[in-house]
N, C-alpha and C positions, 0 to 999 in steps of 0.2 A: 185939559187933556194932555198937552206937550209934557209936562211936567208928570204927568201921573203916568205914562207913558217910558218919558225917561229915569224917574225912578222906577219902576219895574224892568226897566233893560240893564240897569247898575246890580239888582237884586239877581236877574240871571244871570249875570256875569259872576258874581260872587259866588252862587250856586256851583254853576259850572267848575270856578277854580276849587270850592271847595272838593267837589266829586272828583277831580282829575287828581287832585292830592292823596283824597283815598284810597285812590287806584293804586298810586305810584305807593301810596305803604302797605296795600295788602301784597303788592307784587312783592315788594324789597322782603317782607318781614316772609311771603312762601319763599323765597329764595333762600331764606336764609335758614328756614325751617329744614330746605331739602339737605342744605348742606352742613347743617350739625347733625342730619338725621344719618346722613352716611359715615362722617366722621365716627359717629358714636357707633355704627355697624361694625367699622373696622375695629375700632377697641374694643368692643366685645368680644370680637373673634381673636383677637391677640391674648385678652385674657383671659379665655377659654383654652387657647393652648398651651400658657403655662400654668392654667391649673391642672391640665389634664397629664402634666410631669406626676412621675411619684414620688413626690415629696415627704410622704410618711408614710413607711413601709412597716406591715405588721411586726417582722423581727429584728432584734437592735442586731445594731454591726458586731462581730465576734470578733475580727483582727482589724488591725491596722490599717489593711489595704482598702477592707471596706469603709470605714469611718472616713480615710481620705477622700478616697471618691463620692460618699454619701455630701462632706464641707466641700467639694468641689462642686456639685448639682445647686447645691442652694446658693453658693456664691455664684452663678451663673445665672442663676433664678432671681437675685437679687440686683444684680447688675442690671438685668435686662428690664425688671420693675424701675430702677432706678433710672431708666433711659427713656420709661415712658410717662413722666413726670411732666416735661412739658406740655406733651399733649393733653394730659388733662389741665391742667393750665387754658389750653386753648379752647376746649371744651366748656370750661367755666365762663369765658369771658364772651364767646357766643352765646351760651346762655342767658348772660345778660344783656347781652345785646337785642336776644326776642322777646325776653319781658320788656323791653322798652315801647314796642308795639304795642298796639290797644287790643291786638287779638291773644285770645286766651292760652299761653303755652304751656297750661296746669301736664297732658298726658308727656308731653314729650320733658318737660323737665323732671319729671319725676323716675324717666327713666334714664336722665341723664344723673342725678343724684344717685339712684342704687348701684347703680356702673362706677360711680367714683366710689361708690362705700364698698365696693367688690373688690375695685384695685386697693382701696387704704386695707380690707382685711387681710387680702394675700399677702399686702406685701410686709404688715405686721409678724404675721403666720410665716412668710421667708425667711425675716429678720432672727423672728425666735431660734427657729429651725437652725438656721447657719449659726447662733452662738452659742446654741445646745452642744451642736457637733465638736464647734471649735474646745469649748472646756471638758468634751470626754476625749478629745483629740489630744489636747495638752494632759490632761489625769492618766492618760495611756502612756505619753513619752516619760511624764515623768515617775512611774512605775519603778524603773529599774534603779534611779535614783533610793527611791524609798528601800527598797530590798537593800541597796549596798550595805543604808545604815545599820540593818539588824545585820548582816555579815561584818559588818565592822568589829561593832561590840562581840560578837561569839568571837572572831579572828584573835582580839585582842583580849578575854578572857583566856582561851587557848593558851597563848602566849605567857601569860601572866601563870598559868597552872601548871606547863611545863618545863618553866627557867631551869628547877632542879628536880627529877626525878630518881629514886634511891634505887629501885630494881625492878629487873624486866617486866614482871605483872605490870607492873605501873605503866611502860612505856609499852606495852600491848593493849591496854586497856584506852589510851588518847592516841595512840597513832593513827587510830581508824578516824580518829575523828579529826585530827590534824589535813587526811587523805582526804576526808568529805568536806572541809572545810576550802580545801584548795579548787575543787571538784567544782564546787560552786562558787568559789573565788573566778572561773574559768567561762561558769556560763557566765556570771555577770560582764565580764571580760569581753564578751561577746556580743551582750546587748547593748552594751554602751560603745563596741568598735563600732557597731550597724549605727545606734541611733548618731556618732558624727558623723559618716557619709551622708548622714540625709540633713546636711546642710542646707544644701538649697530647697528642698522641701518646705522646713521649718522655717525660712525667711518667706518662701511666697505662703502658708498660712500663717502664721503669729504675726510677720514683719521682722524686720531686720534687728531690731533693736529687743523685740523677746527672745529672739533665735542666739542673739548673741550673747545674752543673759545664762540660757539654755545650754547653750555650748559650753560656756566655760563654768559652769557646774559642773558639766556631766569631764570637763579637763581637769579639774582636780581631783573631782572624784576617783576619776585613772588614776592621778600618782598617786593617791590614798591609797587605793588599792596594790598597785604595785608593788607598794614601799611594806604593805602587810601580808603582800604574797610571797615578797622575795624572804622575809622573816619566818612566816610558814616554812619555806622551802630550805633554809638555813636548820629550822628548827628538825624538820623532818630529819634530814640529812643526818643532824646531830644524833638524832633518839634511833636514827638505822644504823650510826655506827657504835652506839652501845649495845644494840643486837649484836650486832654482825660479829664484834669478837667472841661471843660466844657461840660461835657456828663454825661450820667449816667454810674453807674457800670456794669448793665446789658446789654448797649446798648457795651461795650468793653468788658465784659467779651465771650459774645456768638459767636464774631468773631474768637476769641482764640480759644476756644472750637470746632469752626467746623475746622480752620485751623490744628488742633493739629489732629482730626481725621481723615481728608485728606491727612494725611503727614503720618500719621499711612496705610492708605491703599496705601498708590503710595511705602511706604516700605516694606508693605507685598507682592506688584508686585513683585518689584527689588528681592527680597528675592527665589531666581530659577538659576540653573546651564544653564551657556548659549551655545551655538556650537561651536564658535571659537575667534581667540583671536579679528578682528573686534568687536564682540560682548561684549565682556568683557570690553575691554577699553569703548564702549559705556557706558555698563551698570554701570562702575565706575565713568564716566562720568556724568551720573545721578545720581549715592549716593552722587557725590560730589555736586552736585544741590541741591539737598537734604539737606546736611550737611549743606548748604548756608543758606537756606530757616529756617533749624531747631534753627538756631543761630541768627537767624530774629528773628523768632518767642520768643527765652528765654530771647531777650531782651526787646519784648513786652510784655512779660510778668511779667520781674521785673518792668517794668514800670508802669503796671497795678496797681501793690501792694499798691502805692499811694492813690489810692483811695478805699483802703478798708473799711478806716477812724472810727475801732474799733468797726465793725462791724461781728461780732463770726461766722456768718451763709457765710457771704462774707469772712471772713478770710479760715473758712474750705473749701469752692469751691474751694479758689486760691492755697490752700494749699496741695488738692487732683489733681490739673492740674499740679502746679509744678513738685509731683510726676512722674505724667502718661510722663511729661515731661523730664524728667530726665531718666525714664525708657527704653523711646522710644531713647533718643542719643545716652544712651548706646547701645541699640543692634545696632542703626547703627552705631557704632564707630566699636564691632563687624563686623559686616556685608561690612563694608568697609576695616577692616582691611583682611578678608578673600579673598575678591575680589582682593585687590592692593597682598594682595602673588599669588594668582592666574594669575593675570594677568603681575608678574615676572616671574612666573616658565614658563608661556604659552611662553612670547617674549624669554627667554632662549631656550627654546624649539625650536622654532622657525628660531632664527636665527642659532642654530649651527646646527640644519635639513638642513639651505638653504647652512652654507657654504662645509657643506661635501657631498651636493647634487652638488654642482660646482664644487667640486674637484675631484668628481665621474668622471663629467659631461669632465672636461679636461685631466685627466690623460686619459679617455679610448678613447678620441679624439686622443692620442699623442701616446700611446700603437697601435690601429688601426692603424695610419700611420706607424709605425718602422712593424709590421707585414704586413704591402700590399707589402713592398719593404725589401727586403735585398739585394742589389747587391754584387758582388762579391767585388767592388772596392772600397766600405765604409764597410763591414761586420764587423770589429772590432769594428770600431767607433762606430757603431751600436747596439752592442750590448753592450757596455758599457753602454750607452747612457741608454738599454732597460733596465739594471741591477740598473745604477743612478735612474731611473722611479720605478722599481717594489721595492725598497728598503724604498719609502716612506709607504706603504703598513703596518708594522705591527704598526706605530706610529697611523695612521688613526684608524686601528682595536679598538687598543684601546682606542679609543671615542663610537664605538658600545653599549657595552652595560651603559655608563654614558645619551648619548641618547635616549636607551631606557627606562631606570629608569623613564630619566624627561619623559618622554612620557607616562608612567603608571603614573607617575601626573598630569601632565595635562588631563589624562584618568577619574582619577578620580572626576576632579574638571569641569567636560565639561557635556552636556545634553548627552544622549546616542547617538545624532545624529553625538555630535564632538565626544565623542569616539570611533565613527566606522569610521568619517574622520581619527584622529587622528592614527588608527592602521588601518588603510588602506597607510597613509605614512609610517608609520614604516615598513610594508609588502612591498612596492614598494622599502624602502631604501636596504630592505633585497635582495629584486631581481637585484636591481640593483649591491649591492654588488655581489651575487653571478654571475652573469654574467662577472665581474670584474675579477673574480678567475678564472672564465673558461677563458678568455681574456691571463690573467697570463701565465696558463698552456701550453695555447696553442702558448704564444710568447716565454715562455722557452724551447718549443717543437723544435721549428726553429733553436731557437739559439745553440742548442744540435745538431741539424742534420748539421747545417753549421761549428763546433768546430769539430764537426767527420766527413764531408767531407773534411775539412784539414789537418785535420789529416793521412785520408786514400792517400790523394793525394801526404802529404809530404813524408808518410813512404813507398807506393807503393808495401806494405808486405802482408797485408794482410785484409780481410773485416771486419769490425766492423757492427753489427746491434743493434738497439737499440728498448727498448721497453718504446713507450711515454705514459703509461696508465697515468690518471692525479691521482693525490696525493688526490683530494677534495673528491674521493668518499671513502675515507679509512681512514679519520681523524677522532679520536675522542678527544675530549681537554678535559681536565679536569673539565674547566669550566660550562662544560652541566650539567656533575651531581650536582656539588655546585648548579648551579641556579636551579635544578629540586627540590634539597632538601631544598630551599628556599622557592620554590614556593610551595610545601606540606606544612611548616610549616610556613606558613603567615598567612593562613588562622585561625587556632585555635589562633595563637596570636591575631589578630582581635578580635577573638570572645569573648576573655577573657577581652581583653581589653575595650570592647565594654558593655560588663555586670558591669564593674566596672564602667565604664562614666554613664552608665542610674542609676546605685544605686546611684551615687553621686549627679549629677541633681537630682532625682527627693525628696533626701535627702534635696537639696536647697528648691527646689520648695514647699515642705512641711513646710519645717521650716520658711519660708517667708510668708506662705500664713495663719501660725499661727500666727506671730508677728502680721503682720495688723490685722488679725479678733482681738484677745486680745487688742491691742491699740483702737480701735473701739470701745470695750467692758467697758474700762478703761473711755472713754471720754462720753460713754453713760451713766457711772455709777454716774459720776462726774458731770452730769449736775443739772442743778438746777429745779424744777419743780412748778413755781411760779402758773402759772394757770393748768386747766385742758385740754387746749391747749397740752402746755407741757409733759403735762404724755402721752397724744396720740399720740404726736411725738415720744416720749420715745418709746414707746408700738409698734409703725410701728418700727422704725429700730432696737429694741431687734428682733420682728420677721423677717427682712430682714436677722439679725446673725443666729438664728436658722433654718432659709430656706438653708444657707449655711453647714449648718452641715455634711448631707450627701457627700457633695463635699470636706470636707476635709477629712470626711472619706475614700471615695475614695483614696485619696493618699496615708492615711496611711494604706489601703490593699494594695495596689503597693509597699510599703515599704517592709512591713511583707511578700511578694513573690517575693524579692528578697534579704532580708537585713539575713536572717537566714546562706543563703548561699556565701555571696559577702561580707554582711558589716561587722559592730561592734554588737554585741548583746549591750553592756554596751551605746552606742547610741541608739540604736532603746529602748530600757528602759526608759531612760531621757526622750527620746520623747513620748513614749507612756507616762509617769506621767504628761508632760505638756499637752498632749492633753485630759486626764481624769480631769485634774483641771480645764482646757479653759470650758469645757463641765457642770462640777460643778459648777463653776461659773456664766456661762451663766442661768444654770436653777434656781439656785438661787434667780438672780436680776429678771427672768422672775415672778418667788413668790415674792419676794421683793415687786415688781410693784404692785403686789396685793392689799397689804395692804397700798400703800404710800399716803401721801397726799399733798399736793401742797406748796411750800413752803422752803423747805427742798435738800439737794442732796440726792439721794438715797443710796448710801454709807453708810448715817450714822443715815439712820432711826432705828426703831427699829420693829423687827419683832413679829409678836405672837406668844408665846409658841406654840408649836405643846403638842397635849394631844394626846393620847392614844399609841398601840401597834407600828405604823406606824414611827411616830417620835420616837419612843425609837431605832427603825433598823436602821432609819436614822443616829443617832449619832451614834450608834456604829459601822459601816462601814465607818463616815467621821474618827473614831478616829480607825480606823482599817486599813484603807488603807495607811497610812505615814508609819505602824511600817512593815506593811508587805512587802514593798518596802524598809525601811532598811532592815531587815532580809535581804530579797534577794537579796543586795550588800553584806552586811557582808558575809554572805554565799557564796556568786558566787565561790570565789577562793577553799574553802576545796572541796565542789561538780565537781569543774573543774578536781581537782584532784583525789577522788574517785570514780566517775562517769565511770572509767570502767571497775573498778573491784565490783562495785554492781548492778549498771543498765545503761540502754542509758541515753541519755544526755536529760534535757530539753529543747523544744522547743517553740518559737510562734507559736500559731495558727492560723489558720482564726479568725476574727469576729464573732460571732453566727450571728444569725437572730435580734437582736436588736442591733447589732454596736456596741457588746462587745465584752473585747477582754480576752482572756483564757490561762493559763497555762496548756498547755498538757504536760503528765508524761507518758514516756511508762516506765509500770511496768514489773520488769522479772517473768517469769512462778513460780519462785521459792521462787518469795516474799511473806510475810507472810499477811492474809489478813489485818494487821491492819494498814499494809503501803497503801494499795489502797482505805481504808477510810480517811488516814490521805490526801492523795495525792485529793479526791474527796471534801473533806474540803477545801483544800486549793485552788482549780479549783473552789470553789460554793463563799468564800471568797472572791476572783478576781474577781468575777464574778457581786457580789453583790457593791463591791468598783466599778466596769467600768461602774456600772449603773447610778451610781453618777452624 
């Protein structure tokens, strides 16, 4: 009985262990059930929401901007597939883990299988998508390439048809076509100025190394064309000046002349801040049309010169177009030079907005994921993972404000409509950033309470509690105040800076607009006045210079209200003696004409005595105002130096009432009166010389 007894107490003992082993694997293997079961919820719902992007849209992309943005969606699409790779990984390998149990996992792996055959179709169907786009994205840039070659060959047929032409039929019959050829020599010129600004485009989609490929195609292909436009334009030239001798001067001079002011008004359009950078590439797009047209036109115009055939009235028309000509390239050499920086700063601006707007865009995609899960059974890994992630963070920081800068340039260089786009992104990159930091705070929050529930759980001592307030609301950096004391003192820098630019233009503007009136003056002096024709010609354009008087006066009170405080006194001096001379002179030759007679240059007639009281004041202020203007160089230095130990300094005045100009003297309370008559002398002396 002992025996039969104690083996049956060995048999329930074995029983028993067997049952409690059961237990312990039905437990382990529902544990484990629960926890692939939510794992697999969360992917689900992840790949629900990037299926539910629209990834294939009924109609194809029609330009540029959409096809970009359409390879920008999938490459984002594809990244973020590409990111969730481990997780099914991890997904598989719990799945084997519950077939290893004796209990049947047939419903729940099978819907772990169709969920991984969901992500491999998307992300197939991604792949596609993104390299569909990418080869009608590259067949679209390189487009313009293809066109050049068929402009090539007509260009260079052209060329080849027109080396010798015998008579004008001929040269009417391809010069339209020589024009059309240039025409679109012009747009192509165009699409390939656009396609190299989009540099950095073309590196973040191709990569660096097709983009570079890319580029220097599309640089040869410019001098190709250049070197076949400049030929064009040679040739043109050529085949307008076998016309043209058989025309008259005025029948080619007047076409010139409306061309030249038509090209003047389509640049005073262009000449306006545009909204965005579309805009801008256009509008450079057009100066560069422009710049085409205007180098048309200065060769039709040396062309012209041929037939001016020593003709003095036809040599000064071509002579004064040339001018207005050369005037006008300049400012559009300007005017395109400011556009093409503008429209670099814009595409900088630009593209490193988009790439830290994507990197915004995936780091807070992959933060989001490591905060919806931390399981107990990757926690580590996890949180490495979140620490590798939040660590890119202060390198990005600092492109903030290098972004923002270009952003206040491009602020400044955009219509007010782009600079309220313009700081309407910057305020979004701002929120988005800030949103980031709270993301931060709050995945370092987790990962603090999961490092101190293991903590509590391995020591079993005692409670730890923690207080997660976030750090963002208690930061101050140093850098707020530097930019706040920046941004205080830009302003007066501007302002100074700005008062010295206007003295100095309109310092040009003056002194340019005296040179021609005096050359004018010089050539009216010097002509000859055979008949009395002549002298009425003389007579109209002497009075056309003294109509102008007024309007250089004008500039030299612009001067004299600003030049006392900003400029050079010893400048504004010079220029006040040449514009008292220009003015002498002028009225001079206006008497001159009086007495002249036909025959003679005016220059070198001879005048009548002046008799009485009138002519005696006149010579004594021509031979008064030279020595009075030395005095007051030689003097300027000793007065500079005792000027504050006797009185204030002197100043420019205003002009009086007849567009003279005056030495004001402030006298001290303590000077003696025979200084404020000598000082009144010398204000009536000036006075009587600027009437000159």
């Amino acid at each position: 009985m002992r025996n039969v007894l104690e083996k049956l107490r060995v048999l329930q003992e074995e029983e028993e262990g067997r049952l409690q082993g059961l237990l312990k694997s039905n437990g382990a293997c529902e544990q484990q059930r629960r926890q692939l079961e939510a794992e697999l919820a969360e992917f689900r719902k992840d790949l629900q929401r990037l299926a539910e992007e629209d990834l294939e849209p009924e109609t194809k992309a029609s330009t540029e901007d959409k096809l970009v943005a359409r390879w920008r969606l999938y490459s984002v699409t594809r990244a973020a597939l590409a990111a969730e790779e481990p997780r099914v990984d991890r997904l598989q390998a719990q799945l084997k883990k519950l077939i290893a149990f004796p209990q049947d996992p047939q419903p729940l792996s099978d819907s772990v299988v169709a969920t991984i055959q969901e992500f491999q179709r998307l992300k197939a169907k991604t792949s596609r998508l993104c390299n569909a786009a990418d080869v009608q994205l590259w067949q679209r840039l390189q487009r313009p390439l293809q066109d050049l070659q068929l402009w090539r060959a007509l260009a260079q047929r052209l060329l080849d048809v027109t080396a010798s032409l015998p008579d004008p039929p001929s040269i009417h019959t391809f010069l339209p076509q020589i024009e059309a050829a240039l025409a679109e020599s012009s747009r192509l010129k165009e699409q390939l100025t656009i396609l190299q600004l989009k540099k950095d485009l073309l590196g973040g989609v191709f990569g660096q190394e097709r983009a570079a490929v890319l580029l220097e195609q599309v640089a040869t292909s410019v001098r190709d064309r250049d070197l076949l436009h400049n030929r064009l334009l040679q040739r043109k030239s050529k085949l307008q000046s076998s016309l043209a001798q058989h025309k008259d001067f005025g029948a080619a001079f007047e076409p010139l002349q409306k061309k030249l002011l038509d090209l003047r008004i389509r640049i005073q359009a262009e000449n306006g801040l545009q909204r965005d950078l579309p805009g801008k590439q256009a509008q450079l797009s057009r100066l560069q049309g422009l710049q085409e047209e205007g180098l048309d036109l200065g060769a039709q115009v040396e062309a012209t010169r041929s037939l001016i055939q020593d003709n003095p009235n036809h040599q000064h028309k071509m002579d004064q177009l040339s001018a207005d000509y050369q005037a006008l390239h300049r400012s559009l050499e300007d005017l395109m030079d400011r556009c093409q920086q503008s429209v670099r700063e814009h595409c900088t601006f630009s593209h490193q907005l988009l790439e830290l707007r994507h990197w915004l865009a995936v780091l807070t995609q992959k933060l989001e994921a490591h905060r919806g899960y931390l399981g107990p059974w990757d926690a580590q890994s996890r949180e490495a993972e979140a620490e590798r992630l939040l660590a890119e963070l202060p390198e990005k920081e600092a492109q903030l404000p290098l972004i923002e800068a270009l952003g206040r340039l491009v602020m400044e260089k955009s219509s007010p409509e782009g600079a309220a786009m313009v700081q309407e992104e910057l305020a979004e990159l701002a929120e988005s950033w800030g949103a980031l930091r709270l993301l931060e705070e709050s995945l370092q929050s987790l990962v603090r309470n999961q490092q101190l529930q293991r903590t509590e759980v391995d020591s079993g001592k005692k409670m730890i509690f923690t207080n997660n307030i976030p750090k963002t609301g208690f930061l101050i950096t140093p850098t707020d105040l530097i930019s706040r004391h920046h941004r205080r003192a830009r302003p007066l820098l501007r302002e100074g800076e700005g008062s010295h630019e206007d003295f100095s233009q309109l310092l040009r503007n003056f002194e340019l607009w005296l040179q021609v009136e005096n050359s004018k003056l010089v050539r009216i002096i010097a002509m000859k006045a055979a008949t009395a024709e002549d002298l009425r010609t003389r007579e109209t354009k002497l009075q056309e210079l003294e109509a102008r008087v007024p309007e250089g006066q004008h500039l030299f009170e612009n001067l004299l209200r600003l030049g006392p405080a900003r400029g050079s006194l010893d400048e504004l001096e010079d220029l006040r003696y040449r514009w008292m001379l220009y003015k002498s002179k002028l009225k001079d030759s206006s008497l001159l004409l009086t007495g002249s007679s036909p025959g003679e240059p005016t220059g070198f007639q001879k005048t009548p005595r002046g008799r009485g009281l009138g002519a005696f004041c006149r010579k004594v202020c021509c031979v008064a105002l030279p020595l009075q203007l030395l005095a007051g160089q030689q003097l300027r230095p000793l007065l500079q130096v005792h000027a504050p130990l006797q009185r204030p300094p002197t100043h420019l005045a205003p002009p009086d009432h007849a567009g003279h100009i005056l030495l004001q003297t402030s006298i001290s309370p303590g000077a003696p009166p025979e200084d404020a008559g000598e000082t009144g002398n010398r204000a009536s002396g000036a006075r009587g010389a600027a009437s000159m």
